[in-house]
C-alpha positions, 0 to 999 in steps of 0.5 A: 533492450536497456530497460529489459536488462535493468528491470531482470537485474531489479528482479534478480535483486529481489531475491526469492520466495524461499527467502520471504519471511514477512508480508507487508499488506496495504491496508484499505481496499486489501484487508478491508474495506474503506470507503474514502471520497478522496476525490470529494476531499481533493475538491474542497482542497483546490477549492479552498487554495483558490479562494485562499490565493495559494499557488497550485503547481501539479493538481494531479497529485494525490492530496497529501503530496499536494499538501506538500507542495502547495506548503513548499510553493507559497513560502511566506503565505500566511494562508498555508498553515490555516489552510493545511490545517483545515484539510487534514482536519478533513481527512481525518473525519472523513477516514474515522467515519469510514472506519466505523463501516470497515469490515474484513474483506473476504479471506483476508484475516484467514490468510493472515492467522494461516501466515503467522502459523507458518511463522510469515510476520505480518506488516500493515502500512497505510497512508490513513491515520493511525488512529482510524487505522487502529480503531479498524484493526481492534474492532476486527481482530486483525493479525499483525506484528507491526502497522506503520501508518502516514502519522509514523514517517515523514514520507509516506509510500511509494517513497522508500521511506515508509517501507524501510520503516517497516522492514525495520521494525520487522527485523528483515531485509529487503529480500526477505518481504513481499508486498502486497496491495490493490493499487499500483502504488503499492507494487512502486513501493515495493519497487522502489525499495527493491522488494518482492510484490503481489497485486491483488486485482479490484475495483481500482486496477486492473491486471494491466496495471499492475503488470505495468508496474512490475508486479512479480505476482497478480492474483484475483483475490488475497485468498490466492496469495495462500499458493505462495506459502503452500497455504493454498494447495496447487491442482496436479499437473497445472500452475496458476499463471502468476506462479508459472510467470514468475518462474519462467522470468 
């Protein structure tokens, strides 16, 4: 019961759709579509750390949060820069590579065009680089008002950081956005900075997941984000049942 009034206080924080004067997409995956083997990087990284002698404490964490880690457990190791290093080099390559085949996934850049007509500012914030990011958003003509990418904060999402950078530079409050993207570390994003959320189901999460989270919103598909601004027009006499869910809560 203690959990069940803390999470509608949260909510009650949020504020409302009345309120929400930007969007903040998630980047690959939501917009477009990025083929990244994390999982092969992640490989190599703990490969390379055991050859190097490097003290690994939790595996299980996504590469740039072990990064950090396996730099603040081996103090003094001369292994740690090279190492680091090396890996980012990595990932850099292997996130320009993929950029070079992104493209937009379906109905997204209509959503955001129909978004800034109705004077909804639009936000990217992603873990990829900057400059693969860039090459991605030019190439495809993407709408935006502001990208924040891992290059331009020191912690990146969920940590509260990346999306106060970003509200910030959009000139909104916390209650005035809502955050939108296909894995359950968006919706902790949004939570953590006490936003509204919307998770848009794939390959990579089920309706479930986000539903753990605490998402205020799931939808099948970004098109479907267009019932939240009016974009998208209702059926007569039935609510989809993200709407109907977040109005009976």
């Amino acid at each position: 019961m203690k959990n069940k009034r803390s999470n509608d206080e949260r909510q009650a924080g949020r504020g409302n759709l009345g309120q929400v004067k930007g969007v903040v997409f998630d980047f690959d995956g939501t917009i477009v579509s990025i083929h990244i083997d994390f999982r092969g990087i992640k490989e190599i990284l703990l490969e390379s750390a055991l050859k190097s002698g490097l003290r690994v404490v939790d595996k299980e964490k996504p590469i740039l949060e072990l990064l950090d880690s396996i730099s603040r457990e081996n103090p003094g190791n001369r292994s740690v820069r090279g190492f680091i290093s090396g890996i980012k080099k990595i990932l850099l390559e292997e996130e320009m590579k993929s950029a070079c085949l992104a493209c937009p996934l379906p109905g997204s850049i209509k959503l955001m065009e129909n978004l800034r007509d109705r004077g909804i500012k639009i936000a990217i914030f992603t873990r990829n680089c900057r400059q693969a990011v860039m090459s991605v958003v030019e190439k495809c003509s993407i709408p935006h008002d502001v990208i924040v990418t891992r290059d331009d904060v020191s912690r990146v999402k969920p940590d509260k950081e990346h999306l106060s950078r970003v509200a910030s530079l959009l000139e909104l409050k916390e209650n005035e956005i809502i955050v939108a993207g296909d894995h359950p570390m968006d919706i902790r994003s949004a939570r953590n900075f006490n936003a509204l959320s919307c998770g848009l189901v794939s390959g990579a999460a089920c309706r479930k997941d986000f539903e753990r989270e605490g998402a205020d919103f799931v939808f099948d598909s970004i098109e479907d984000m267009g019932y939240l601004f009016g974009i998208k027009p209702l059926m007569p006499r039935k609510l989809p049942n993200p709407l109907l869910g977040y109005l009976l809560k």
